[in-house]
Every structure is written in structure tokens, then in C-alpha cells.
DRENPA-3360 file (N, C-alpha, C; in nm, 2 decimals, always signed):
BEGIN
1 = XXXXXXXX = -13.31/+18.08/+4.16/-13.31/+18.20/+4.08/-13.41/+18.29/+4.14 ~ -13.40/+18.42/+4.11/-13.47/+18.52/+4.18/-13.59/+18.55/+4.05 ~ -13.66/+18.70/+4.10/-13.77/+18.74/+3.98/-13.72/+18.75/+3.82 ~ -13.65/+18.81/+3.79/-13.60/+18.85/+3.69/-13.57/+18.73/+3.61 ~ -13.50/+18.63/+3.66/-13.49/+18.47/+3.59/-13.60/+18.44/+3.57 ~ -13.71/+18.41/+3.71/-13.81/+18.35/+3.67/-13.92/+18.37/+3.57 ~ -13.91/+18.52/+3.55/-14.02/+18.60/+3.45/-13.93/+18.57/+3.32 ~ -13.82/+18.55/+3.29/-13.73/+18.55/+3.17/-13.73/+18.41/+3.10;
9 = XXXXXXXX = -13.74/+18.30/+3.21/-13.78/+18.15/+3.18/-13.89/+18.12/+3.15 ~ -14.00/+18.18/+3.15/-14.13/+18.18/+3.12/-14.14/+18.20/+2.98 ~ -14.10/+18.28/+2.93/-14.07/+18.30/+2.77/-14.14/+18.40/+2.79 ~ -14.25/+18.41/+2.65/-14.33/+18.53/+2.63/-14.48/+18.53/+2.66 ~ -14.48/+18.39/+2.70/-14.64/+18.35/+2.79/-14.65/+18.41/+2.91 ~ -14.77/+18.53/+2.90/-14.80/+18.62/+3.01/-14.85/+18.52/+3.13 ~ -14.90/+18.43/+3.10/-15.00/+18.34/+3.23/-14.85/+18.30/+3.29 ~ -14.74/+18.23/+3.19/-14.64/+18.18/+3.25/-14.56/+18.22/+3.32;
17 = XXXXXXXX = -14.55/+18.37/+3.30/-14.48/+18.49/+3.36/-14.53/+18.55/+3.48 ~ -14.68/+18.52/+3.48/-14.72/+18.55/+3.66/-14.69/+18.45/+3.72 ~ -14.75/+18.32/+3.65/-14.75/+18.20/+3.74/-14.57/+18.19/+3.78 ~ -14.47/+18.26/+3.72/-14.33/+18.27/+3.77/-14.28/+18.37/+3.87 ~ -14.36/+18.48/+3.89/-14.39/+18.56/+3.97/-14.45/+18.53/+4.11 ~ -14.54/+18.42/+4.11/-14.64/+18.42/+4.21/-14.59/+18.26/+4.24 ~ -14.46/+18.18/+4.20/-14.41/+18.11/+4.26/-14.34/+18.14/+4.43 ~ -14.29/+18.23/+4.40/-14.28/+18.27/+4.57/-14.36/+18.34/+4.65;
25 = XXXXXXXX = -14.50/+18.33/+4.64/-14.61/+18.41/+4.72/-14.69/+18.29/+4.75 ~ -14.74/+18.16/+4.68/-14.79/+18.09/+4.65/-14.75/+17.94/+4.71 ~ -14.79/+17.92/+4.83/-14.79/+17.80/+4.90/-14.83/+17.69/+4.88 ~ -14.80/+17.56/+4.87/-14.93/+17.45/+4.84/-14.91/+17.45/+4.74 ~ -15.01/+17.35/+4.71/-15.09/+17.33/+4.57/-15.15/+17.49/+4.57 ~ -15.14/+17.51/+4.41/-15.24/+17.65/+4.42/-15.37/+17.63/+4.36 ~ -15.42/+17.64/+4.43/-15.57/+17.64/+4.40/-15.62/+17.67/+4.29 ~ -15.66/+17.58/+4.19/-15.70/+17.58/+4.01/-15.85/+17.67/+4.02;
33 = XXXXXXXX = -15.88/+17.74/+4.15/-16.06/+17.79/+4.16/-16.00/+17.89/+4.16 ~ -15.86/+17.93/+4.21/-15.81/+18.12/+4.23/-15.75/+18.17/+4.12 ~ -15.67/+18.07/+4.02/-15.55/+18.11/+3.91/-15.59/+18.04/+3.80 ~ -15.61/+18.09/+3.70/-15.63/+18.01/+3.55/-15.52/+17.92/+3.52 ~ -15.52/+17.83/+3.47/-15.43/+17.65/+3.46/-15.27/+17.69/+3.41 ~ -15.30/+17.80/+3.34/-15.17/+17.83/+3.30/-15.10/+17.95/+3.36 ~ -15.15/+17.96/+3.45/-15.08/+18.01/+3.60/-15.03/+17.93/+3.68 ~ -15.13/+17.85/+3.66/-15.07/+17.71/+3.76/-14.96/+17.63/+3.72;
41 = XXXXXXXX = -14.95/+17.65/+3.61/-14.83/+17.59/+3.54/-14.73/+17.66/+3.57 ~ -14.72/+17.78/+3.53/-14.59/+17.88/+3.58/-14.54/+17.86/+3.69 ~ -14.65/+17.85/+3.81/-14.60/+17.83/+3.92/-14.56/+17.72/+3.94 ~ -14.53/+17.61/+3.92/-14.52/+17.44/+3.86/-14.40/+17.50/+3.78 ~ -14.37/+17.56/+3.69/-14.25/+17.61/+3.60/-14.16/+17.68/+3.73 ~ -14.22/+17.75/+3.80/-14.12/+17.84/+3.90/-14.07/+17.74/+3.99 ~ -14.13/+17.63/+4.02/-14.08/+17.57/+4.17/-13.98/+17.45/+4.09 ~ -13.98/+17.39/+3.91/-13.96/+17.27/+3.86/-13.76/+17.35/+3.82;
49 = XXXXXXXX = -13.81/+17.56/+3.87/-13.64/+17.57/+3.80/-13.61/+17.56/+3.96 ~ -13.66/+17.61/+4.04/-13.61/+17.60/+4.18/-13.49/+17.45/+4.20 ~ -13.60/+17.33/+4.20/-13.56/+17.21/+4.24/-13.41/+17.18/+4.12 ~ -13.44/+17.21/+4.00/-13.33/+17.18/+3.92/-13.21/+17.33/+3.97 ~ -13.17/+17.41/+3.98/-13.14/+17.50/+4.03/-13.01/+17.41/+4.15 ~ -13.15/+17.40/+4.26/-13.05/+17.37/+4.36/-12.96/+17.22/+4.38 ~ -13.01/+17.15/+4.26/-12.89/+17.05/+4.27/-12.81/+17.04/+4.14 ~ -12.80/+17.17/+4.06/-12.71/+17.17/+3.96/-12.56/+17.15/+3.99;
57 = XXXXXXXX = -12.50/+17.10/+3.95/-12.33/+17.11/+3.97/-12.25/+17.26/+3.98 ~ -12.26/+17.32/+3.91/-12.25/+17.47/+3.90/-12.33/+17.55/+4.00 ~ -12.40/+17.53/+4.06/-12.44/+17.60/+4.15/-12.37/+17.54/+4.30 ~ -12.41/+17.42/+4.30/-12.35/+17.39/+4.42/-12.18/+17.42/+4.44 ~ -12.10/+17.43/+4.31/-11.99/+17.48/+4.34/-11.97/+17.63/+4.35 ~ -12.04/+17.71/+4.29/-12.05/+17.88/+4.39/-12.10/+17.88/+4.52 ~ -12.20/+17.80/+4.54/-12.24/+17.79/+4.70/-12.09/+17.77/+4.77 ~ -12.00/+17.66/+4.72/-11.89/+17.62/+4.82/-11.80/+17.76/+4.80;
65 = XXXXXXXX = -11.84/+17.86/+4.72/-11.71/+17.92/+4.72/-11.76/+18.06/+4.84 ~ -11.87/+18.01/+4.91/-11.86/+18.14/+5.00/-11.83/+18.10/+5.13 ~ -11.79/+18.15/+5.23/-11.74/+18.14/+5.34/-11.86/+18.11/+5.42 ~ -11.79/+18.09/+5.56/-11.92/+18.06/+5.65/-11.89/+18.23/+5.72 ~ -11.97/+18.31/+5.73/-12.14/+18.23/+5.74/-12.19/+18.27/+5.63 ~ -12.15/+18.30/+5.55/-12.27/+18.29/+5.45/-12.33/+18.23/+5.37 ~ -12.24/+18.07/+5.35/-12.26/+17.98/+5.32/-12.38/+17.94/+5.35 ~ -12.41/+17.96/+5.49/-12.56/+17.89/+5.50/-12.61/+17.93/+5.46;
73 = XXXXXXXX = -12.67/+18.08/+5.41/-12.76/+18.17/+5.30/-12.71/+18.15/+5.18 ~ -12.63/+18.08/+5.10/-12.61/+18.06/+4.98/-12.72/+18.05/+4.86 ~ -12.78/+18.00/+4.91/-12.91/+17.97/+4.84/-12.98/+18.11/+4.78 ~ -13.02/+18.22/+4.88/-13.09/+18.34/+4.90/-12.93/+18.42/+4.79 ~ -12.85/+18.41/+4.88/-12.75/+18.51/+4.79/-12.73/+18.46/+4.68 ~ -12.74/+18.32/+4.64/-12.68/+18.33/+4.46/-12.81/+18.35/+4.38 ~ -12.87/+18.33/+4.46/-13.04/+18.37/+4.36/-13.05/+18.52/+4.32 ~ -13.03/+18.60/+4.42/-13.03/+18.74/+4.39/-12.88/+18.78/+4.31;
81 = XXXXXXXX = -12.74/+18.70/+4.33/-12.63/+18.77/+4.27/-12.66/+18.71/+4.13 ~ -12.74/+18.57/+4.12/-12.74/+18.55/+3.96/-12.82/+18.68/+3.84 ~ -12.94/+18.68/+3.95/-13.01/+18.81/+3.89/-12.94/+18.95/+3.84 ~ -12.85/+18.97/+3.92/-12.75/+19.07/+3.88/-12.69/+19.08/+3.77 ~ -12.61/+18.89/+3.77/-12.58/+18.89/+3.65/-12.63/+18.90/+3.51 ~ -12.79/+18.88/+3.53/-12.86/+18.85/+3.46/-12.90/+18.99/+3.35 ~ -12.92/+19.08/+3.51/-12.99/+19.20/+3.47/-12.82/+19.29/+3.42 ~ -12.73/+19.29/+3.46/-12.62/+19.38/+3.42/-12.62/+19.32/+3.26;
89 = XXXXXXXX = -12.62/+19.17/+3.24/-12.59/+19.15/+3.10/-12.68/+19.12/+3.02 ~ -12.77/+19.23/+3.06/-12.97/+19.17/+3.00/-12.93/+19.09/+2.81 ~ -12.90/+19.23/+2.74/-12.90/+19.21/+2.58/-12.83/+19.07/+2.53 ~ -12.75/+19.02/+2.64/-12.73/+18.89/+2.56/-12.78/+18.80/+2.60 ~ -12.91/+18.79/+2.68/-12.99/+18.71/+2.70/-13.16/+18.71/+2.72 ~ -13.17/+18.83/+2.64/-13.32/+18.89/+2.59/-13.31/+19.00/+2.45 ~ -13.40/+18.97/+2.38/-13.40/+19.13/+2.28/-13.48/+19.25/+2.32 ~ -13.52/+19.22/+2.43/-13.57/+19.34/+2.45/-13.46/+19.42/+2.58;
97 = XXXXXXXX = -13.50/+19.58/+2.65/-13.39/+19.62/+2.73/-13.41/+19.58/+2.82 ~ -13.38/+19.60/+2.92/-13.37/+19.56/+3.07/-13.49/+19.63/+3.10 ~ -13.48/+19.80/+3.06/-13.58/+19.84/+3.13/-13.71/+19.83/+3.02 ~ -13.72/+19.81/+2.92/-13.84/+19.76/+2.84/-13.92/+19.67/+2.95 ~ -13.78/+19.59/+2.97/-13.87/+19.42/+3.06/-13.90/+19.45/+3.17 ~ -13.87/+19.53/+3.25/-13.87/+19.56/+3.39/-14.04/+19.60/+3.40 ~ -14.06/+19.75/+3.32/-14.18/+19.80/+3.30/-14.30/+19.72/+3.29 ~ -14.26/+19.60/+3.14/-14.36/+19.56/+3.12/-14.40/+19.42/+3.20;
105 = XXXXXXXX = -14.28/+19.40/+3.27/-14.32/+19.30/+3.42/-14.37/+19.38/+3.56 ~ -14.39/+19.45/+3.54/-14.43/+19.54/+3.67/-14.57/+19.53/+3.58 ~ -14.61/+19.60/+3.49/-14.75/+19.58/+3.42/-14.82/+19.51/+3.41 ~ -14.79/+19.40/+3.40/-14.79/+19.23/+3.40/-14.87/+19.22/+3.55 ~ -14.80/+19.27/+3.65/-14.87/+19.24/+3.77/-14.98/+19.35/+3.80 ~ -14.98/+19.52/+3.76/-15.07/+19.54/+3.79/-15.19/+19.52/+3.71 ~ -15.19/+19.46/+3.59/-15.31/+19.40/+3.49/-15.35/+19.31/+3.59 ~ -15.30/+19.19/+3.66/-15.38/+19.08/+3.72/-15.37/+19.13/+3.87;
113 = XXXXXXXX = -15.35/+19.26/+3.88/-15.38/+19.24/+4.05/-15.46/+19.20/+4.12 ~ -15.59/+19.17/+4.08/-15.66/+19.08/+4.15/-15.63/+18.94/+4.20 ~ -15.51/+18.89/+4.13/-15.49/+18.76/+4.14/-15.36/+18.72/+4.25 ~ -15.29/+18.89/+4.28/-15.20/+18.86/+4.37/-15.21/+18.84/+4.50 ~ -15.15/+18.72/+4.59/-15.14/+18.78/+4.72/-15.07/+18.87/+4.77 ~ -15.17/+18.89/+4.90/-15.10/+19.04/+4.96/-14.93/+19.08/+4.98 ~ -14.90/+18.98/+4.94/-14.70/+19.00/+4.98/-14.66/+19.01/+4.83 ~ -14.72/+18.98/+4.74/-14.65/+19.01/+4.60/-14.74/+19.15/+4.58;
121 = XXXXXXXX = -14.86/+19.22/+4.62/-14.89/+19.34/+4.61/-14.78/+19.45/+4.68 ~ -14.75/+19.42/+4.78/-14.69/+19.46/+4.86/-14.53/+19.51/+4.79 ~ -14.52/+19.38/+4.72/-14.36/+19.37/+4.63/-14.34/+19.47/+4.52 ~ -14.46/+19.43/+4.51/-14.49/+19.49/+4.34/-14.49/+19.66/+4.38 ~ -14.54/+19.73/+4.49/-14.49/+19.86/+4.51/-14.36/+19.89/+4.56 ~ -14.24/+19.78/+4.60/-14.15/+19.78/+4.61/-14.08/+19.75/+4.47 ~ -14.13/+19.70/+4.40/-14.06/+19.69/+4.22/-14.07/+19.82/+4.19 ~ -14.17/+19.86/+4.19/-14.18/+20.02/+4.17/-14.14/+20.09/+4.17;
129 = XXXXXXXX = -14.10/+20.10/+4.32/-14.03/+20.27/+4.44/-13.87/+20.21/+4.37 ~ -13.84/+20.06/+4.32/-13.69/+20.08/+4.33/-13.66/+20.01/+4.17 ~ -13.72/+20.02/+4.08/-13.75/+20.01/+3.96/-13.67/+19.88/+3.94 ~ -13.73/+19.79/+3.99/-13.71/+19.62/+3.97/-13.83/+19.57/+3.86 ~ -13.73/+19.48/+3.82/-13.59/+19.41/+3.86/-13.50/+19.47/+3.76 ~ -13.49/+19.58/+3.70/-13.41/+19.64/+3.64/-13.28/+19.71/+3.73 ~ -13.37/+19.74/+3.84/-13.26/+19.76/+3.94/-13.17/+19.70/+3.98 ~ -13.19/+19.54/+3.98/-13.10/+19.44/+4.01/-12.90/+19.46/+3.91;
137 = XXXXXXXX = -12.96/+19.55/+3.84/-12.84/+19.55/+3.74/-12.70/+19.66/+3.85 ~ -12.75/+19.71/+3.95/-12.65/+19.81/+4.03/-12.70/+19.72/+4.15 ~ -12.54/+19.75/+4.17/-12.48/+19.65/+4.31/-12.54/+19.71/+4.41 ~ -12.51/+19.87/+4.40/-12.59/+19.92/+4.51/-12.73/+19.89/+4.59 ~ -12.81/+19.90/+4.48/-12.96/+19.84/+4.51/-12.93/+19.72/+4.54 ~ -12.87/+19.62/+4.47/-12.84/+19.45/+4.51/-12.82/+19.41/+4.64 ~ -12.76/+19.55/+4.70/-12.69/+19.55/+4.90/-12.87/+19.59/+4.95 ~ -12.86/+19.72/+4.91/-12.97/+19.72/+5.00/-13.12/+19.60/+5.00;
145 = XXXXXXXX = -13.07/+19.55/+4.87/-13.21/+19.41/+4.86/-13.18/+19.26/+4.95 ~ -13.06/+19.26/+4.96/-12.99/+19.15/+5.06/-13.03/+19.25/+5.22 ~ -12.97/+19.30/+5.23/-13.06/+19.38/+5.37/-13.13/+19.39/+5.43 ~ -13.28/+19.45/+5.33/-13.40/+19.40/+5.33/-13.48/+19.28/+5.37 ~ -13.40/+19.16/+5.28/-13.41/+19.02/+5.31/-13.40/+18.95/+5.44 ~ -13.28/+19.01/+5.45/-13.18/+19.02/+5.59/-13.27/+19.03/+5.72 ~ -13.36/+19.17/+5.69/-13.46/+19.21/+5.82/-13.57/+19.13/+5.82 ~ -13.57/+19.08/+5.68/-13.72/+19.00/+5.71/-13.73/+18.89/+5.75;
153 = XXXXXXXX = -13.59/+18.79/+5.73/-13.55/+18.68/+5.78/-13.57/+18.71/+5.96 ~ -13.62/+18.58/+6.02/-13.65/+18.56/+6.19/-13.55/+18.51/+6.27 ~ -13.44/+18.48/+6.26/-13.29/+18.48/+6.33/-13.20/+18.59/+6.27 ~ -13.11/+18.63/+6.34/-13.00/+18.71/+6.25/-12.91/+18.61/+6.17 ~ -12.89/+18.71/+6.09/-12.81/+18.67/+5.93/-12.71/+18.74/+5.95 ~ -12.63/+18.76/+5.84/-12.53/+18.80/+5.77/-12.54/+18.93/+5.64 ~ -12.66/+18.92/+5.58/-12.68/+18.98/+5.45/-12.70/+19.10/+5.43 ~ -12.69/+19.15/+5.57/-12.62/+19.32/+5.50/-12.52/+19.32/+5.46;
161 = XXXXXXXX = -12.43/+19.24/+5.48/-12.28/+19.22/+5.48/-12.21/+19.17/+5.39 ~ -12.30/+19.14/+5.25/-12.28/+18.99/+5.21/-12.22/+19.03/+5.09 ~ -12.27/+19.16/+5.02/-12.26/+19.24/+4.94/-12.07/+19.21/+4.86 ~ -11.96/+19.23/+4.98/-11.84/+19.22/+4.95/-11.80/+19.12/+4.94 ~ -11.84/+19.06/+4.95/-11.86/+18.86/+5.02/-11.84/+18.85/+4.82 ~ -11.97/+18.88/+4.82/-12.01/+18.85/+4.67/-11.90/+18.92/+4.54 ~ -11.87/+19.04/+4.60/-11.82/+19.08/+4.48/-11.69/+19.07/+4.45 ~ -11.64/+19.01/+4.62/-11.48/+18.94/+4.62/-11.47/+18.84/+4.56;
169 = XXXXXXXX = -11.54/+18.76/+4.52/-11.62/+18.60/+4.42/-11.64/+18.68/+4.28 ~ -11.66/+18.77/+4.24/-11.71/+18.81/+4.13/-11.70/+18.73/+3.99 ~ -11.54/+18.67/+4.00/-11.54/+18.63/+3.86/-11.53/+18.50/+3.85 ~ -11.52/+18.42/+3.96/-11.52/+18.31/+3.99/-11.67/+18.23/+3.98 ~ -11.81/+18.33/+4.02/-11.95/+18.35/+4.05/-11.99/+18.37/+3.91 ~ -11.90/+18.46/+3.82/-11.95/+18.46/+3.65/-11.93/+18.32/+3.59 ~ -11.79/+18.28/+3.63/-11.78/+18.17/+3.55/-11.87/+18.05/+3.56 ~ -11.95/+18.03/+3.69/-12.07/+17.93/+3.75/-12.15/+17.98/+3.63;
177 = XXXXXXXX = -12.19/+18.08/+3.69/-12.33/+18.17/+3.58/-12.34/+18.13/+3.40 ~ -12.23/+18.13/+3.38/-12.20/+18.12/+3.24/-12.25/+17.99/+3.21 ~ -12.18/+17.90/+3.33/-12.18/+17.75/+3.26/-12.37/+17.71/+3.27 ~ -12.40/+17.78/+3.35/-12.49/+17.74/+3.44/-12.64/+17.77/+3.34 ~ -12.64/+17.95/+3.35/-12.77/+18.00/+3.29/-12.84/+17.94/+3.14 ~ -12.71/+17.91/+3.05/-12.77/+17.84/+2.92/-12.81/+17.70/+2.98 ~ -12.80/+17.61/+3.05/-12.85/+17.46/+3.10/-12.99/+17.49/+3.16 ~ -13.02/+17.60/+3.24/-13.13/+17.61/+3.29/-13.19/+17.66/+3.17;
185 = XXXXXXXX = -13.19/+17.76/+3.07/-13.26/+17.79/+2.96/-13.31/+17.68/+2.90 ~ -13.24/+17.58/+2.86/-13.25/+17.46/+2.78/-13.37/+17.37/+2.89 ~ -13.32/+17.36/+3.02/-13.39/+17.29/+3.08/-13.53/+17.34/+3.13 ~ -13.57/+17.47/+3.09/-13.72/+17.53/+3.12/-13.81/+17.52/+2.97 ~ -13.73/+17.58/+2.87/-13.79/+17.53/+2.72/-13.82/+17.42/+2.71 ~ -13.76/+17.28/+2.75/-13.82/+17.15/+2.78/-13.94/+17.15/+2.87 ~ -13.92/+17.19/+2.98/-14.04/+17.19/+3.06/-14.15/+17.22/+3.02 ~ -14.13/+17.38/+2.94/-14.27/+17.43/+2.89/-14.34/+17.33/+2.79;
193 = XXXXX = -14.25/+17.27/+2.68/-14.27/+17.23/+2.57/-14.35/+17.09/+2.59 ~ -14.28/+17.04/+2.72/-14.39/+16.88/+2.80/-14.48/+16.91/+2.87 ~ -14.51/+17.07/+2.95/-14.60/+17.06/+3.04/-14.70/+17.17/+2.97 ~ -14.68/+17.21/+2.87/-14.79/+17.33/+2.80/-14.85/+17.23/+2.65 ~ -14.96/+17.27/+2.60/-15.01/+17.20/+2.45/-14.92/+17.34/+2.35;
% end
């Protein structure tokens, strides 16, 4: 799952919501002397939907449904096309708007900027310039974020490309999503409920 899930799994716990954010900047053990415990938890929450994520049944059957080559980036692309899903069909899966959430997750990071490293600062003025992850809801932006990815990856890829890949899967990629996004909801409300007081 990409930003948008991970900040959305977190619930309404702001510590849980960075520590979901700062799951992909955040290497190692994270250091209990740099992030308050319930950061560290989030980030423990971000990496515990990762591992459940990637051996769900439902996922691994959208992975098969993309061709080579992009199969081997499956992982990177259904993360970012679930987000899509996520963010195109925000209201039935938050009460607040898309861009309510968007805002107040971008604020979220500049309140603790101190606590970010330099690549989620970095991000966080790219959430900005492209008004993520609200943006995630237009395919357009979705291409150019695979792209992006694309350049920053150290072999060549596929992921400028991937965009049609994806949307020729479209309803096939919902029907995964469907089955899929309420099991991980259930399965992070567990998490928090065993790993928080």
C-alpha cells in the first residue's frame, strides 16, 4: 500500500499517522531516542500492513494479472494503483473529503518536521507542488508518479509505461481491491488494538 492507505490505516492517531508516513523513509529499527514510542509503532503498523499486504491472496492474484515486464514491478504499481482506488473512491472509505485528508496529512508532516528525514522532507514538498495524495485520485498525476518512481529506480524499468498496463486491468484490479481493502482494514484495527494500550 502506498501514503494515502498508510495514513488512512492509522486511524485518527496523529503519532500513528506519521509513524505510517515515515514507514518508507525509516530504515532499521527506528531509533526510540529520535521518534516518540508511538511513532514507532506506526512505523511497526506501516511495515506489519506491508508484510500482510504482500502475501494476501488478492493481491497476489492482481500481481498475476499483469504482464511481463511489469510483473516484476507489481509490487510498486499495485501500491500506487490501490491508492487511486482509494483516493478516487475516498467517501466510502473515510468521512472526511479527500482533500480535507490530503491537507490535513501534509500538516501533519509540517507540525513534526523536525522528525522527518531528509527524503520525506523532500516528499512532503512534492505532496505539495502536486497536492498529494489527493492527487492520486487523477490518473494523470498517477502516470506522472509511476515515472518519477521510474527515474529514481537504478536499472531501467517499465513505469512510465505502466499507466495503460493498469488501466487495461481496471476492473479486474477493482475487483482485487474490493475483496482485498476491507481485510486489510480489519487486519490493522487488530493490530492497533494488540500493539497500542
Amino acid at each position: 500500500m502506498n501514503h494515502l492507505a498508510h495514513a488512512l490505516l492509522a486511524g485518527d492517531d496523529e503519532w500513528l499517522q506519521l509513524g505510517g508516513m515515515l514507514g518508507d523513509f525509516v530504515h532499521g529499527q527506528p531509533d526510540p531516542q529520535l521518534y516518540p514510542q508511538r511513532a514507532v509503532t506506526g512505523i511497526r503498523l506501516h511495515r506489519a500492513i506491508d508484510v500482510y499486504t504482500d502475501a494476501h491472496p488478492e493481491v497476489l492474484a492482481a500481481k498475476a494479472l499483469l504482464p511481463p515486464p511489469y510483473r516484476r514491478y507489481a509490487g510498486i504499481l499495485l501500491d500506487m494503483w490501490f491508492d487511486h482506488c482509494l483516493a478516487r473512491d475516498f467517501p466510502r472509505w473515510s468521512a472526511q473529503s479527500l482533500e480535507a485528508y490530503s491537507v490535513a496529512l501534509r500538516a501533519l508532516l509540517q507540525r513534526h518536521d523536525a522528525l522527518l528525514p531528509p527524503e520525506l522532507r523532500r516528499f512532503r514538498g512534492y505532496m505539495s507542488a502536486h497536492d498529494l495524495p489527493a492527487g492520486y485520485a487523477d490518473r494523470a498525476m498517477l502516470g506522472q508518479a509511476l515515472a518519477g518512481i521510474g527515474q529514481r529506480l537504478s536499472r531501467a524499468n517499465p513505469l512510465d509505461s505502466a499507466l495503460p498496463v493498469l488501466v487495461q486491468r481496471e476492473v479486474e484490479l477493482q475487483v482485487r481491491f474490493e475483496a482485498f481493502f476491507p481485510q486489510l482494514q480489519g487486519f490493522a484495527r487488530e493490530w492497533v488494538a494488540e500493539h497500542t494500550e
